[in-house]
N, C-alpha and C positions, 0 to 999 in steps of 0.2 A: 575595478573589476565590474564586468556586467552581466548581470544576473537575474533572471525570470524566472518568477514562478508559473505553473502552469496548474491551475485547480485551488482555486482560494477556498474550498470546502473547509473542515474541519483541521483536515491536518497543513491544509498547504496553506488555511491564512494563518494558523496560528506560528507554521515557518514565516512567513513572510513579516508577520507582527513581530516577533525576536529580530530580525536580520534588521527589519527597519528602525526597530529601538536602540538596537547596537551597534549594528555597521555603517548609519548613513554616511559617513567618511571615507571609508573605504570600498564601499558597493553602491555600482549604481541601479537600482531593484525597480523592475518592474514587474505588472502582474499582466499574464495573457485570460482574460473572464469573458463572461457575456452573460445575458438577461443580466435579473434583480443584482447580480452579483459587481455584474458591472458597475452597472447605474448606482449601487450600493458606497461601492468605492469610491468614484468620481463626487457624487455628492459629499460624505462625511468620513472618506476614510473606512480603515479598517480597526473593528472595536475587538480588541482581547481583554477578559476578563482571566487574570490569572492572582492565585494567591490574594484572592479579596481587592485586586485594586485593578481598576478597569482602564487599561492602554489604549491610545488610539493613536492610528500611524497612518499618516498620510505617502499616499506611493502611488507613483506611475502606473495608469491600467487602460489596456486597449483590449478590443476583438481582435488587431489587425496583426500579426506576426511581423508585415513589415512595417507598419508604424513604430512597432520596440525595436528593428531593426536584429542585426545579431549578437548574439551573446556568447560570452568567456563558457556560461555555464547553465542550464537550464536543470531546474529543481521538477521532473514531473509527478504531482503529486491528483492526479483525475484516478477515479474507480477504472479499471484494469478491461471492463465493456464500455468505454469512453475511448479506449485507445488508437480502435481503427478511425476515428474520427478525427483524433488530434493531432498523430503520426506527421502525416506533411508540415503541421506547424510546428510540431519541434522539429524535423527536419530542415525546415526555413531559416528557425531561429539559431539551432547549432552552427548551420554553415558548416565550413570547410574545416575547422579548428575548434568548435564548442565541445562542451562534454554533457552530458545529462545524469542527474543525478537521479535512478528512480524512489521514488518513495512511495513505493505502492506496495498493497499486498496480495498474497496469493503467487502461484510461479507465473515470474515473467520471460517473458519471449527469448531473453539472452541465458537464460537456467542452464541449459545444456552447451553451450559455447564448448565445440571444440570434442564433446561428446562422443562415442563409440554410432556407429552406423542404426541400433536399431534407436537411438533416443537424438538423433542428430538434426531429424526431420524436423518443422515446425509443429508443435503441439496444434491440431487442431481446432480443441476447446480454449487457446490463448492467439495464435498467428496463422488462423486456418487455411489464408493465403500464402504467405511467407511476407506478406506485404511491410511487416511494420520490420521484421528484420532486415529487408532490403532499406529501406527510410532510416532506420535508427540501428548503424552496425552493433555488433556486442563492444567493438574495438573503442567506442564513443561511452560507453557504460558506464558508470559509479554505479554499483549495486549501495544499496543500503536494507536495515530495517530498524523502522522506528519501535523505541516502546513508551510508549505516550497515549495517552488519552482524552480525548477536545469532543466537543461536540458545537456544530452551530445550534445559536439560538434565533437568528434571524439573516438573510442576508449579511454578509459580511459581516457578522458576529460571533465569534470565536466563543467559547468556557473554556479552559482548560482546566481538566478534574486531576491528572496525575501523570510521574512520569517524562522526565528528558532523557533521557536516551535514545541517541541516535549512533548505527554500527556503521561501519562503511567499509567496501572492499571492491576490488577488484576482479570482475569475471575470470578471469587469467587468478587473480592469485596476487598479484605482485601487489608490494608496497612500496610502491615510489614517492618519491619527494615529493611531486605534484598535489598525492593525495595526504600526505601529510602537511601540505602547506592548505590547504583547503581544510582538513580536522581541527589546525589551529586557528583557523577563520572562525570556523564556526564554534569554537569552543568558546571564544570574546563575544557571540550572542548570547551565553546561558546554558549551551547546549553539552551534555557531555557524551565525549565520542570515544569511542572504541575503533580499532583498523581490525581487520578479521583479513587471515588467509585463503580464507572459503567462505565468503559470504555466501553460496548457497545453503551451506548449512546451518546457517545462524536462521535464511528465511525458510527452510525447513522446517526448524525449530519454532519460530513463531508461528506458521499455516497450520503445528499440528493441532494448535488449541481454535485459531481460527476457524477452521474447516468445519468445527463441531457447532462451539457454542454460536458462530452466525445465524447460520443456515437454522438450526432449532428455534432458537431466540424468534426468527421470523416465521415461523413455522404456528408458533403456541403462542406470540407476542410476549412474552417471557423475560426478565431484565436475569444476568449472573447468576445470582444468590438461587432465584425460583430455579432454574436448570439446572442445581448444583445438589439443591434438597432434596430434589424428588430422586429418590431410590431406581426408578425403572431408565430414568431419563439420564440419569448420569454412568448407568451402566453402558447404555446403548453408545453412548459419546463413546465411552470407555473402548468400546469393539470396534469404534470407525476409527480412532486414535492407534489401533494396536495395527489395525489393516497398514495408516499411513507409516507405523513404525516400519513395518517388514519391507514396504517398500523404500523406504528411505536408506534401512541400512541396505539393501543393493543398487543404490548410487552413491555410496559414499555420502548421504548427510545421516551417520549415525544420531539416535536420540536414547542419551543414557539414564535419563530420570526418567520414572515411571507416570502412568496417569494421572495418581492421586497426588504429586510432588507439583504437575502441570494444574491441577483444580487448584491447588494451594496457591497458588498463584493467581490463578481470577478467582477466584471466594476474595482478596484483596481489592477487586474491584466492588464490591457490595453491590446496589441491587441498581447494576450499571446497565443499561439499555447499549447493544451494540450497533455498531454501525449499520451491520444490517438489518437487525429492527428498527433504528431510524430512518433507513431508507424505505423499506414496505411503509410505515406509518405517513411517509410522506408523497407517497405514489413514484416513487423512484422505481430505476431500475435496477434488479439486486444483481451483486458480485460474486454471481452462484459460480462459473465455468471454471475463474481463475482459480477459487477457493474448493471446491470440490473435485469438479468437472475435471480441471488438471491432474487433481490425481488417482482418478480412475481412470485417466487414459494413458497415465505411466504403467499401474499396472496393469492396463491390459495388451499394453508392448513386453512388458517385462513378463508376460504368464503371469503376473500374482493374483489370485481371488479377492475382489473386495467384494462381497456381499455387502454390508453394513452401509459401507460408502457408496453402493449403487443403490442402495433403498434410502440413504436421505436425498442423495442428488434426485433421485426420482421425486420423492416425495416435495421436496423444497419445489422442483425446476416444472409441477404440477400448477402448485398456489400462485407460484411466480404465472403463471400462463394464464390459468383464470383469471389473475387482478391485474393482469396488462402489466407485469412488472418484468417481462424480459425484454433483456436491448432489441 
């Protein structure tokens, strides 16, 4: 099988580091990178430090899409404001017959597949041309959401702090064979996989905790625990999370646990820096539209009021502008 990652950051090397420790028999992996990351690769490989003991997996890495040629399967795992840029290369590299698995967060471009007229359109603040839908059909799709957590330490330098699970579904719904022969793939990396009927709901469910603790985190420089203690600060999440509920359950991604059942859940991650604070800290561009942006422009198709959600997005998509941090 031939298979490429696209984003050797955090989560896509440390996909890449499992697939290369355990599948090099049966996948043939390369990686699509550039700058340090490249060069990173090509010199020494790719380094995961997982469970106290430090992996290094030697793999296939080009700029060039058609240097890798194409692929059975391309894993896109780039920040979601990378995507108009990458589009044509995963388009190159799928070919006529590839799939793409996304592994990204925030709502992606194929969310609505198939959708009712007023949510049918291309989201704006995710495919404000239509451009990446036309490039990468929904019909080519593996939705996923991971629950993991990595962080680089350098150039192709993985940590990995906690967490394998990986959900996978099909835009449509269905569970075919295909995608059950690909769960059991990956299951022989380490990875343990769930099939879901509505993978939008599962990435629902993870963007409603995203959407908050990012965007703040970057805001105050803030790691979990700090936004979780302060009384004022966890309320406020609290009323942007409730905004994403009312919209969620009118599209069908009902969310049944409550706020404080979702804090219980990162308070587990301790005093964890998120990706989007890693990203400001690093002069990155932050992943404000998919994770926010998206869903204030659902509800403002749908008529629902977010107040909350339109004063962090304000707030964040401000600091973001002043420190040259939007794409």
């Amino acid at each position: 099988m031939r298979m490429a990652i696209i984003g050797a950051g955090a989560i896509g090397g440390w996909l890449t580091a499992l697939l290369g420790q355990h599948l090099a028999e049966q996948v043939q992996l390369s990686v699509l990178a550039r700058g340090d990351t490249l060069q990173a690769i090509k010199q020494h490989g790719l380094q995961l430090t997982q469970a106290g003991q430090v992996h290094r997996v030697r793999v296939r890495a080009s700029e060039s899409p058609a240097e890798l040629g194409e692929q059975d399967l391309v894993i896109l795992a780039v920040k979601a404001q990378s995507l108009p840029d990458v589009a044509p290369a995963v388009a190159e590299l799928i070919g006529q017959h590839g799939k793409v698995l996304v592994a990204m967060n925030g709502v992606p471009w194929w969310f609505f597949h198939g959708a009712g007229a007023v949510l049918a359109a291309p989201l704006q603040t995710v495919d404000p041309s239509g451009r990446i839908s036309q490039l990468i059909p929904a019909e080519r799709v593996i939705g996923s959401v991971i629950h993991a957590s990595c962080r680089t330490t350098a150039p192709a330098q993985i940590e990995h702090v906690m967490g394998q699970s990986l959900i996978l579904g099909l835009p449509d719904g269905q569970i075919t064979p295909q995608l059950q022969q690909l769960a059991a793939l990956l299951e022989q990396a380490g990875l343990k996989i769930s099939l879901s009927e509505q993978i939008q709901r599962d990435i629902w469910y993870k963007l409603w905790g995203n959407m908050t603790m990012n965007p703040i985190s970057a805001l105050t420089a803030a790691s979990c625990d700090q936004i979780l203690d302060d009384v004022l600060v966890r309320d406020f999440s609290a009323r942007v999370m409730e905004e994403a509920r009312l919209i969620g359950a009118a599209i069908d991604c009902q969310i049944e646990q409550s706020t404080e059942d979702r804090f219980a859940v990162t308070a587990k991650l301790g005093a964890f820096k998120t990706s989007m604070l890693q990203d400001a800290e690093a002069g990155r561009s932050l992943e404000l539209d998919a994770l926010v942006g998206s869903v204030r422009e659902i509800g403002q198709r749908l008529g629902i009021a977010t107040p909350w959600t339109d004063a962090l997005y304000g707030l964040t998509r401000l600091m973001a502008s002043n420190r040259g941090l939007l794409a």
